[in-house]
ZAMARGU-4260 file (C-alpha; in steps of 0.2 Angstrom, whole numbers, plus 5000, padded with zeros to 4 digits):
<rodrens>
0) 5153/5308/5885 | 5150/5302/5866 | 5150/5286/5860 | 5163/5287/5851 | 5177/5296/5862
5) 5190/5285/5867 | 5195/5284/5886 | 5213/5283/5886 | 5219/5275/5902 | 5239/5282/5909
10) 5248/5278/5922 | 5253/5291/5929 | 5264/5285/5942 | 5274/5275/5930 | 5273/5285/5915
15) 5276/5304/5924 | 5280/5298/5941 | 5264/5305/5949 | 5250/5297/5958 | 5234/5295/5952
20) 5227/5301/5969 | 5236/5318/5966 | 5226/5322/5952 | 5210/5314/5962 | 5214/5327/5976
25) 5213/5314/5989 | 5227/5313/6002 | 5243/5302/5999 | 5262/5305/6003 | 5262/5318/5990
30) 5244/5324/5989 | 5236/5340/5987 | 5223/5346/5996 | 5207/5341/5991 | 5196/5349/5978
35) 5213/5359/5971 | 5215/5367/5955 | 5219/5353/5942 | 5234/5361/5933 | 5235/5355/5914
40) 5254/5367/5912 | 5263/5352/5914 | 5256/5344/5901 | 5258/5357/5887 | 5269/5351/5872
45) 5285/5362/5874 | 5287/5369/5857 | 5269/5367/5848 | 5260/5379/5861 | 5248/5363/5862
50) 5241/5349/5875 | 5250/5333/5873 | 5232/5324/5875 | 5218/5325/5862 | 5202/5315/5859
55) 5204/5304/5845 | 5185/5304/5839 | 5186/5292/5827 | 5175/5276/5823 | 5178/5259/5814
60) 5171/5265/5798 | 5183/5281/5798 | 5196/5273/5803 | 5196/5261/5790 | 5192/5274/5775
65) 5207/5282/5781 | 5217/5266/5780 | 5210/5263/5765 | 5215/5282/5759 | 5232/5281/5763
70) 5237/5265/5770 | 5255/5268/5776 | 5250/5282/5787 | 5245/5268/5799 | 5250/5251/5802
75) 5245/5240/5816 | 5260/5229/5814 | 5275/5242/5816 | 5280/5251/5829 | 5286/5269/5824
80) 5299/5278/5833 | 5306/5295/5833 | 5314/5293/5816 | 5302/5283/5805 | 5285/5294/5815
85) 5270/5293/5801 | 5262/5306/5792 | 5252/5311/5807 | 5253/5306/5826 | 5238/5298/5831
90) 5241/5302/5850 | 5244/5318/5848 | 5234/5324/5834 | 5235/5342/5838 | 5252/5344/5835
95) 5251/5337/5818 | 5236/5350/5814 | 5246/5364/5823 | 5261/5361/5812 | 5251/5358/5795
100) 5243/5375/5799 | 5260/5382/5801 | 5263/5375/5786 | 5247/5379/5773 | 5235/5388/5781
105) 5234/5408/5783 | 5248/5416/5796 | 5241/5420/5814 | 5241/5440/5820 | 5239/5435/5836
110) 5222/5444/5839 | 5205/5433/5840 | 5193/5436/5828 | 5175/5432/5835 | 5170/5430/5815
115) 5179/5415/5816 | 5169/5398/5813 | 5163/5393/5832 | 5177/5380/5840 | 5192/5389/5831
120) 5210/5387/5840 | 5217/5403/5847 | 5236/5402/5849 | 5233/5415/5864 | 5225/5401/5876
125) 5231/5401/5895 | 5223/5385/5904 | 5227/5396/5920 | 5220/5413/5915 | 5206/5406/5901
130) 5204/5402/5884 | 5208/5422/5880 | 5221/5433/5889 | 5214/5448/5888 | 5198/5442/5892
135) 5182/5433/5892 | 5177/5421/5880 | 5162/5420/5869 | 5154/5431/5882 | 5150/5418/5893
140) 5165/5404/5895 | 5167/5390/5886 | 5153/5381/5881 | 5139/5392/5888 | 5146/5387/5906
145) 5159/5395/5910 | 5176/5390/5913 | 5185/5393/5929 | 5203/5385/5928 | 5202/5385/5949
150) 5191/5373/5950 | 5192/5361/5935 | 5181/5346/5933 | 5187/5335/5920 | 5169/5325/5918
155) 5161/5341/5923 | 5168/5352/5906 | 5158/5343/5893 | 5142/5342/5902 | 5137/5357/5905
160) 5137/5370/5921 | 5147/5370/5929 | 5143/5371/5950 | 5157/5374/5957 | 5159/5359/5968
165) 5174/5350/5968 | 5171/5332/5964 | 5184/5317/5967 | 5188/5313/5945 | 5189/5296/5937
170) 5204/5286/5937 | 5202/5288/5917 | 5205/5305/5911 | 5198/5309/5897 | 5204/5327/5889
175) 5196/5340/5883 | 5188/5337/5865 | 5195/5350/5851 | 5186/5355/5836 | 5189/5344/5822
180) 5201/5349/5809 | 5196/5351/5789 | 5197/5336/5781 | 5215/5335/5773 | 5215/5339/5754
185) 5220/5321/5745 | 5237/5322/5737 | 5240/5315/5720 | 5247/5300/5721 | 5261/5300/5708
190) 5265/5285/5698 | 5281/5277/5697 | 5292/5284/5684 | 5295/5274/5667 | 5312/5268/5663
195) 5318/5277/5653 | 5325/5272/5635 | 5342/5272/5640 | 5341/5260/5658 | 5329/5248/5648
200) 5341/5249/5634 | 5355/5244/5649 | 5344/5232/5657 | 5342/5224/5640 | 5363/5227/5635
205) 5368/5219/5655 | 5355/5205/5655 | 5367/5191/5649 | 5381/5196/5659 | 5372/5198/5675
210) 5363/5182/5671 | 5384/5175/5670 | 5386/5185/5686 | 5372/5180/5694 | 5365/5162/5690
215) 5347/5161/5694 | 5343/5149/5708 | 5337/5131/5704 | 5317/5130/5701 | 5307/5113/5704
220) 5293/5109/5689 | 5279/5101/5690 | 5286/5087/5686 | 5298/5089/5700 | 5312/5091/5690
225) 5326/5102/5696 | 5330/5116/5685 | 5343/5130/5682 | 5345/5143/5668 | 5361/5139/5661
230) 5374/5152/5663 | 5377/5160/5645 | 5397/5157/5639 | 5409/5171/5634 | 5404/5167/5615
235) 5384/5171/5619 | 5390/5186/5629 | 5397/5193/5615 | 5383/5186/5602 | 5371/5191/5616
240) 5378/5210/5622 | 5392/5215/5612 | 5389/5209/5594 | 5372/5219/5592 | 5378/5237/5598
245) 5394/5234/5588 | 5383/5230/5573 | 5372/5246/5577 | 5386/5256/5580 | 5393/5251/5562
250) 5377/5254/5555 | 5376/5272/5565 | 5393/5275/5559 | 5388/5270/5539 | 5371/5280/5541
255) 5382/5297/5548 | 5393/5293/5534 | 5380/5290/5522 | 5372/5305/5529 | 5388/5316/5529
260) 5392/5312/5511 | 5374/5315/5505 | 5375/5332/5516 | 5392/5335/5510 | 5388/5332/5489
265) 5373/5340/5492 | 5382/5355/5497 | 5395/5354/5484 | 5383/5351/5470 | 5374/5367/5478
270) 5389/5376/5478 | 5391/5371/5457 | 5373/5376/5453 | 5377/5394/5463 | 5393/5394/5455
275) 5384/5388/5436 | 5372/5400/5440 | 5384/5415/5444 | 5394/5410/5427 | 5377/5410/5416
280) 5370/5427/5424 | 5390/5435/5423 | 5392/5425/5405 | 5376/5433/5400 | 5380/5450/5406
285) 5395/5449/5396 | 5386/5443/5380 | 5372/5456/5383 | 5387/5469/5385 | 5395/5460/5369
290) 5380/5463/5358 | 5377/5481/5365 | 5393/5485/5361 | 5394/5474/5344 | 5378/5485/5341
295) 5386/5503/5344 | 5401/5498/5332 | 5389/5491/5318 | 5379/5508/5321 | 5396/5518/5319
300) 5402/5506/5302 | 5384/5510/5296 | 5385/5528/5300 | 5403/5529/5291 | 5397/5518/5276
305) 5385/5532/5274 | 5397/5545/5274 | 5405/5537/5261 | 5393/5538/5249 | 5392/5517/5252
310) 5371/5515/5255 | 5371/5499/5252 | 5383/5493/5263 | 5376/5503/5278 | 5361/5494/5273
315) 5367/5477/5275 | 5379/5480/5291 | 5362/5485/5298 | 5353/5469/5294 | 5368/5457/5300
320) 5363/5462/5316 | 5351/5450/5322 | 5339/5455/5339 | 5323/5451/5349 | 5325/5468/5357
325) 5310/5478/5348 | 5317/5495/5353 | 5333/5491/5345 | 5324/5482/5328 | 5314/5499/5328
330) 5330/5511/5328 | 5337/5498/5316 | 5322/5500/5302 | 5321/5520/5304 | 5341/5520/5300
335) 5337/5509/5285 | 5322/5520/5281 | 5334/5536/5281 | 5348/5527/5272 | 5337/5523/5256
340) 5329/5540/5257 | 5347/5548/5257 | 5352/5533/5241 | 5339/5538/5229 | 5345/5558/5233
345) 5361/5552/5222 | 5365/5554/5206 | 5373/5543/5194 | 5392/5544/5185 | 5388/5538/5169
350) 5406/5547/5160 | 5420/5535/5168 | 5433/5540/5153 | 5434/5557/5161 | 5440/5553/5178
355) 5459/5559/5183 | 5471/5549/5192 | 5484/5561/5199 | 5500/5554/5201 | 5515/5560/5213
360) 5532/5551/5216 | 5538/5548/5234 | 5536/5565/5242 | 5550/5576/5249 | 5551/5582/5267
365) 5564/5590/5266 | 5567/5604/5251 | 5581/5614/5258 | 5590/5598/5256 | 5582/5591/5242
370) 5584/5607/5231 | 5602/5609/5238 | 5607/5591/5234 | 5623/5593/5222 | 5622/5578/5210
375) 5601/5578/5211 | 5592/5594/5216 | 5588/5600/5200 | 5580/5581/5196 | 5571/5581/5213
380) 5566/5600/5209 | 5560/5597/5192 | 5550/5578/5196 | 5545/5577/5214 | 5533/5586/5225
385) 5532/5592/5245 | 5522/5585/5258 | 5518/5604/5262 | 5512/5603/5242 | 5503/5589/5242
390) 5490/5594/5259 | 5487/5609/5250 | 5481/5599/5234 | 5472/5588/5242 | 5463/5603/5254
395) 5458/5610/5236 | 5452/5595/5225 | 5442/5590/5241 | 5434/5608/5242 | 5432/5608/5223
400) 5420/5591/5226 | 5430/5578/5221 | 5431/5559/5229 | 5443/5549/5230 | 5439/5530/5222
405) 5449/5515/5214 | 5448/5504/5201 | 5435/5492/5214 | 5425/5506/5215 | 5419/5510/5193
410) 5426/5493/5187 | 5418/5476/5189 | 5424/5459/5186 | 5420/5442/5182 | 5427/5425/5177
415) 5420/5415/5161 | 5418/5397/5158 | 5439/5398/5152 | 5443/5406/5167 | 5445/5424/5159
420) 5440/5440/5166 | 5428/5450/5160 | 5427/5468/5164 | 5412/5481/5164 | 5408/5498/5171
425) 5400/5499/5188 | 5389/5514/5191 | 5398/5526/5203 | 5383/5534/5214 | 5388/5551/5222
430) 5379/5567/5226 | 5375/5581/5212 | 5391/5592/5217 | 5404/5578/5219 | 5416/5571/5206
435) 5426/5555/5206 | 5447/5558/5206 | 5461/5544/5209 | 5476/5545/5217 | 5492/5536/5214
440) 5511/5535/5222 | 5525/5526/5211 | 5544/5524/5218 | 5538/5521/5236 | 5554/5508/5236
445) 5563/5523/5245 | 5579/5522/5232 | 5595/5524/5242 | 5602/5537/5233 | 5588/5546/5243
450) 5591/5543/5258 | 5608/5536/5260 | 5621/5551/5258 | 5636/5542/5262 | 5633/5524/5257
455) 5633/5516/5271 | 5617/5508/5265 | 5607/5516/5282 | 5596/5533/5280 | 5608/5548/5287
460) 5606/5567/5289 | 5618/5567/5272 | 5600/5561/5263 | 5590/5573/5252 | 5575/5573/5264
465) 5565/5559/5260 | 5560/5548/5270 | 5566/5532/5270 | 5552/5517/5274 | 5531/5516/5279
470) 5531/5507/5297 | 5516/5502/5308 | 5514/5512/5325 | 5501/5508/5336 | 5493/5502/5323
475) 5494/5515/5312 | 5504/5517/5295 | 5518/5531/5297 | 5535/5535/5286 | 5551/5535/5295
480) 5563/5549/5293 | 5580/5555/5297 | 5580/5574/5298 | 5597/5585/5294 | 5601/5582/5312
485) 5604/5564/5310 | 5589/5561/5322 | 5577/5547/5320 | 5556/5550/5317 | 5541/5543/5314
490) 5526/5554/5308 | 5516/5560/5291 | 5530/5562/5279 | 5525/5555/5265 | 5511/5551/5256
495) 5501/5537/5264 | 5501/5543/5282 | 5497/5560/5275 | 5481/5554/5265 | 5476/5544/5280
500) 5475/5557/5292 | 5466/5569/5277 | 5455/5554/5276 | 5453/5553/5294 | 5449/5571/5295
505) 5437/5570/5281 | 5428/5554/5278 | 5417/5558/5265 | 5431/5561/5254 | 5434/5543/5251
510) 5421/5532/5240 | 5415/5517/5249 | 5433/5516/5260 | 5443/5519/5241 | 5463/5522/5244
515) 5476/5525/5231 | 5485/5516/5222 | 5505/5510/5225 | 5518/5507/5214 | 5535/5501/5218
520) 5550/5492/5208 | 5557/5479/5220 | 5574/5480/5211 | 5578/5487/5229 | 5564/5480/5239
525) 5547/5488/5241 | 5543/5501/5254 | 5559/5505/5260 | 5564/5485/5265 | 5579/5479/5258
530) 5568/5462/5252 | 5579/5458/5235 | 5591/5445/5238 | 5605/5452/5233 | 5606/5459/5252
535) 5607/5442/5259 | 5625/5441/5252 | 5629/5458/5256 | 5621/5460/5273 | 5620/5443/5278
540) 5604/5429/5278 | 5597/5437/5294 | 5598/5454/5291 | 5586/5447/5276 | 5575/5439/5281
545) 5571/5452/5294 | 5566/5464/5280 | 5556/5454/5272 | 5547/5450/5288 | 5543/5469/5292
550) 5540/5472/5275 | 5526/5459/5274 | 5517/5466/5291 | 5516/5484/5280 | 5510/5477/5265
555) 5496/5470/5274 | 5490/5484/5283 | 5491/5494/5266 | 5480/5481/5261 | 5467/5481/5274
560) 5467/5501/5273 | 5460/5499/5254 | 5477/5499/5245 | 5480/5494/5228 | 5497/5488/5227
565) 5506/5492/5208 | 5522/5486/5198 | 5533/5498/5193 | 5544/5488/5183 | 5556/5479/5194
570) 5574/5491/5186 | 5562/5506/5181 | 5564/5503/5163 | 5553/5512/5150 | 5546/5497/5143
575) 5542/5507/5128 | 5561/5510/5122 | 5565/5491/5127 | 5562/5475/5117 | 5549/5461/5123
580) 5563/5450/5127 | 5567/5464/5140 | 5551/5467/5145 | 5549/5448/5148 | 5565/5447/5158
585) 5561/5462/5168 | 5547/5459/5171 | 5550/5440/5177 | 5563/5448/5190 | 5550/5457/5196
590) 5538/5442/5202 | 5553/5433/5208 | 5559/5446/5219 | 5544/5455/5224 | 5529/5447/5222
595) 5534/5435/5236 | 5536/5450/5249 | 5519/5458/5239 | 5508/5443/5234 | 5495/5446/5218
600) 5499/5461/5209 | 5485/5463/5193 | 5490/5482/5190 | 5505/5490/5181 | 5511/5507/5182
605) 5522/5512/5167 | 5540/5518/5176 | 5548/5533/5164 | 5528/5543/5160 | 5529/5530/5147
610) 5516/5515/5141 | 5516/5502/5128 | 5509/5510/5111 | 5499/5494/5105 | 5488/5484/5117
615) 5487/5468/5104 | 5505/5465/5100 | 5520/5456/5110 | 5524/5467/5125 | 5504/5465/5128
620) 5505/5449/5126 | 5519/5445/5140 | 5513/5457/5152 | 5493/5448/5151 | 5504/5431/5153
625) 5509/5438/5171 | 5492/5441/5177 | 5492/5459/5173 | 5475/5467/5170 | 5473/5485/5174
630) 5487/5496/5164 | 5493/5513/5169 | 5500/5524/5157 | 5505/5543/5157 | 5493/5556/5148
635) 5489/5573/5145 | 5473/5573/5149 | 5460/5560/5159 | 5456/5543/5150 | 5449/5526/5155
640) 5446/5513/5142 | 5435/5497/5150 | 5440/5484/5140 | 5433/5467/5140 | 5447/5459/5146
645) 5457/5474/5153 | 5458/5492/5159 | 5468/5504/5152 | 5470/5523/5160 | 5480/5537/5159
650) 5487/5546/5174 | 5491/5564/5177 | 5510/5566/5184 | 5510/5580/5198 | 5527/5586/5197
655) 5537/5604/5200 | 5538/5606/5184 | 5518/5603/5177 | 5512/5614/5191 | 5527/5625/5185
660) 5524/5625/5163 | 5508/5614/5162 | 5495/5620/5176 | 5480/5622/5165 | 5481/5600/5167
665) 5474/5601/5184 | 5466/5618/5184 | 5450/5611/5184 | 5456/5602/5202 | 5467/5613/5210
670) 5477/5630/5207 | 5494/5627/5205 | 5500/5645/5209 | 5492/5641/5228 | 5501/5626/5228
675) 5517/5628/5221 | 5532/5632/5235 | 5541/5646/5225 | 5551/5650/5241 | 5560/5631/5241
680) 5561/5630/5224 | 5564/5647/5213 | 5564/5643/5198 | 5559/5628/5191 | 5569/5619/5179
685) 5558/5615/5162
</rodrens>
């Protein structure tokens, strides 16, 4: 036997009620026979397929390295019971290994392998049939001698043969010796886990008030002295442990609020920036869709301007428009190259005394009842023309080259040191095969008589067919009219909407934008408004000022179309047959009533195809007095004096009877035989 097994000593009689002689073989009261088979089956662990005895090969120096290894696998001092076993049982050992091989080693088939390292454990061993049931082992026995289970020697198996004779054994039994076991892999030790924040933070929190809980016990110093932590009061409780997470939660709730609000402006002033930002991108979208647009339009002006024979303006509306686009600046110069190009093709009008001004009356729309009119068809016959008339003479003096241009458009003007004017000619630029003509309406105050056939002082069907005032629609200057049906219109149907539209139609036949000129008496109001105020006492205050109103709104749209607004005299008076005290009074009746609804009138169309004869003497002098500067007589034949201080022209009436006697006046313009209505009118009174 080694030195180092240790003999382990049983009672057999008091521990398993049998005696030892019974193992010994000898004879006792419950003896075998001697030299009997020693039968280990009643010693096998029930459960582990093990012997319940094992060697415990271990000496001092092993045992304490284990001890040292893992100390509370093994202590001397405690007893263990079934409950509170160690790690590993130390009398039976081989359970312990059995069941850690269950646990980590490989999983048995139940078949021996004779590759196996020498001095394995086979879970197939029968201590009454042999180590292997299904045979021999290692080809010899155990141990190169041989193992018979008949006649089992205890102190025989370790020595070598075995010879077969029974000998009486020990008292001490000593098991059979197993291989030892693979030394057990050393587990990590873990260390103990750190608090954690939040129980160091509670141990920290409940420290006063477990110390008030739970006093500490009295201590003794070295001086002897008995001592004992005081027990904290409610007040360093709550200094202690309450005050300090309150002042942190306030703190946590000012830094979230803090947070929150720097978070939440944040936000909003995100939300403004976007916002700002969206505004300038969609504000400059707009202003880049304004100045595309602004340019289109100023392209259109220029383009009209040009049409017009106005150069000079196109020229300049192209330079107001200011860009950093070099595309469009390019487009902008090769317009202005072309204009000038197009400016020194034209040819200048140096005779301004020769240019006509063809004058007409409020036109008729009606001749079947303005020929058939009882008390003034002849008159209207012998004075007046169509609308029908008139588009046809404008067709022909526009196919015949002429343009149409105003006093602006050959005369300028400027004031001296005493506040006079001076006037001078003004170079009228046109091309080689266009001629300059003017154009001029008097009566447009819509008499009455006209249109008011049975005095009710409102237009009716019993009127001669004129119509009866210029209104705005949509923008737009129209005539009203009542037609021989009693029904109401608006539409072309006198002269101002007429020329518009033929204007419209055909810009180039007016000079730089130039209209005609207007000529009304106001003796009855102007335009077809009863503005005099005699009507407030006839019609009523209201009824008054209501025409006023409306007919302000016309006259400045007349006046934005190009306009030139005229007196007639304010009673149609021939101011040359009257005296200058008439004139004077007339005339002064005329600035009260009319010029308020008008506003500055410089021009004077002579009412009756009349003039004044001397432009130095009385009559002069009062009319000059008013403000009067540009005077309109009636002629035979074109004239236009430029005078220093004022204009003086003669105008060429258009009447039934001139196209009728006195054609050859305008047969340089247009054909009267064309023009003339010979159906409507017959025979023209002379």
């Amino acid at each position: 036997m080694d030195k180092n097994d240790f003999d382990i000593d049983f009672d057999f009689d008091k521990e398993y009620g049998l005696d030892e002689d019974d193992l010994s073989g000898q004879a006792g009261d419950n003896t075998q026979a001697a030299g009997q088979d020693f039968d280990l089956s009643q010693f096998e662990d029930d459960g582990s397929g093990g012997d319940q005895f094992q060697d415990f090969d271990m000496d001092d120096e092993e045992f304490a390295k284990l001890m040292e290894e893992d100390p509370g696998q093994m202590d001397a001092d405690q007893d263990y019971s079934e409950n509170d076993a160690p790690e590993e049982d130390l009398i039976f050992p081989r359970r312990d290994r059995q069941q850690s091989q269950q646990d980590d080693g490989p999983e048995y088939d139940g078949q021996y392998d004779p590759q196996q390292e020498q001095g394995g454990y086979d879970p197939n061993y029968d201590p009454e049939q042999g180590y292997d049931a299904q045979g021999e082992y290692d080809q010899g026995g155990y141990d190169q001698g041989g193992y018979d289970p008949n006649n089992y020697d205890p102190q025989q198996f370790d020595q070598g043969d075995y010879d077969g004779q029974p000998q009486k054994p020990k008292k001490k039994l000593t098991l059979p010796k197993l291989p030892k076991l693979p030394k057990r892999e050393k587990k990590e030790r873990r260390e103990p886990a750190k608090p954690s924040l939040v129980s160091r933070f509670m141990d920290w929190y409940m420290e006063p008030i477990n110390r008030r809980k739970n006093p500490e016990p009295e201590t003794v110093d070295e001086n002897g002295r008995r001592r004992r932590r005081k027990r904290p009061t409610r007040a360093q409780i709550i200094k202690e442990a309450y005050l300090p997470p309150l002042f942190a939660l306030i703190a946590a709730i000012l830094i979230v609020s803090f947070v929150t609000g720097a978070l939440t402006n944040a936000f909003k002033q995100k939300k403004i920036n976007d916002d700002k930002k969206a505004a300038d991108a969609l504000q400059a979208s707009q202003e880049a869709d304004r100045i595309a647009n602004e340019y289109q339009e100023l392209l259109a002006k220029a383009a009209e301007q040009v049409t017009q024979y106005d150069y000079d303006g196109a020229i300049a509306t192209l330079e107001s428009f200011q860009t950093d686009n070099t595309d469009v600046q390019t487009e902008i110069n090769s317009k202005k190259a072309e204009y000038l190009n197009a400016k020194a093709s034209l040819q200048e009008w140096k005779d301004y005394s020769t240019i006509p001004n063809l004058s007409f009356h409020v036109l008729i729309q009606d001749p079947v009842r303005a020929f058939a009119d009882r008390e003034n068809g002849g008159m209207y016959n012998r004075n007046f023309v169509t609308t029908e008339e008139f588009e046809k003479i404008l067709n022909q003096i526009y196919n015949n080259g002429y343009v149409l241009v105003d006093f602006n458009s050959f005369v300028s003007s400027n004031v001296d040191l005493t506040g006079s004017a001076n006037f001078a000619y003004n170079t009228i630029w046109l091309p080689a095969n266009k001629k300059p003509i003017m154009l001029t309406e008097t009566m447009v105050n819509y008499f009455e008589y006209m249109v008011d056939g049975n005095k009710d002082g409102e237009p009716d069907a019993a009127g001669a067919g004129f119509a009866n005032k210029l209104v705005l629609q949509n923008g737009e200057i129209k005539a009203a009219y009542v037609d021989g049906s009693g029904q109401s219109n608006v539409g072309d149907y006198d002269f101002v909407p007429i020329l518009e539209k033929f204007i419209e139609e055909h810009p180039d036949f007016s000079y730089k934008g130039a209209r005609a000129t207007l000529a009304v008496t106001g003796s009855q109001g102007v335009f077809g408004y009863r503005t005099d105020t005699s009507y407030v006492s006839s019609r009523g205050q209201e009824y008054y000022d209501g025409q006023v109103s409306q007919a302000k709104e016309v006259v400045q749209a007349l006046r934005d179309k190009g306009y030139t607004i005229a007196c007639f005299s304010y009673s149609n008076k021939d101011y040359r047959q009257i005296s200058v005290n008439e004139i004077r009074t007339d005339i002064q009746n005329f600035t009260n009533q009319a010029i308020p609804v008008l506003g500055t009138v410089d021009t004077i169309v002579f009412a009756r195809a009349t003039d004044i004869d001397d432009y130095s003497g009385n009559k002069f002098t009062v009319l000059y007095e008013q403000g009067y500067r540009y005077f309109v007589g009636q002629g035979t034949e074109p004239k236009t004096d430029i005078n220093i201080t004022y204009v003086h022209q003669n105008r060429l009436m258009v009447t039934g009877n001139a196209m009728a006697w006195h054609s050859n006046m305008f047969s340089e313009m247009f054909d009267c035989n064309v023009v003339l209505d010979s159906t409507h009118r017959g025979s023209v009174p002379n």
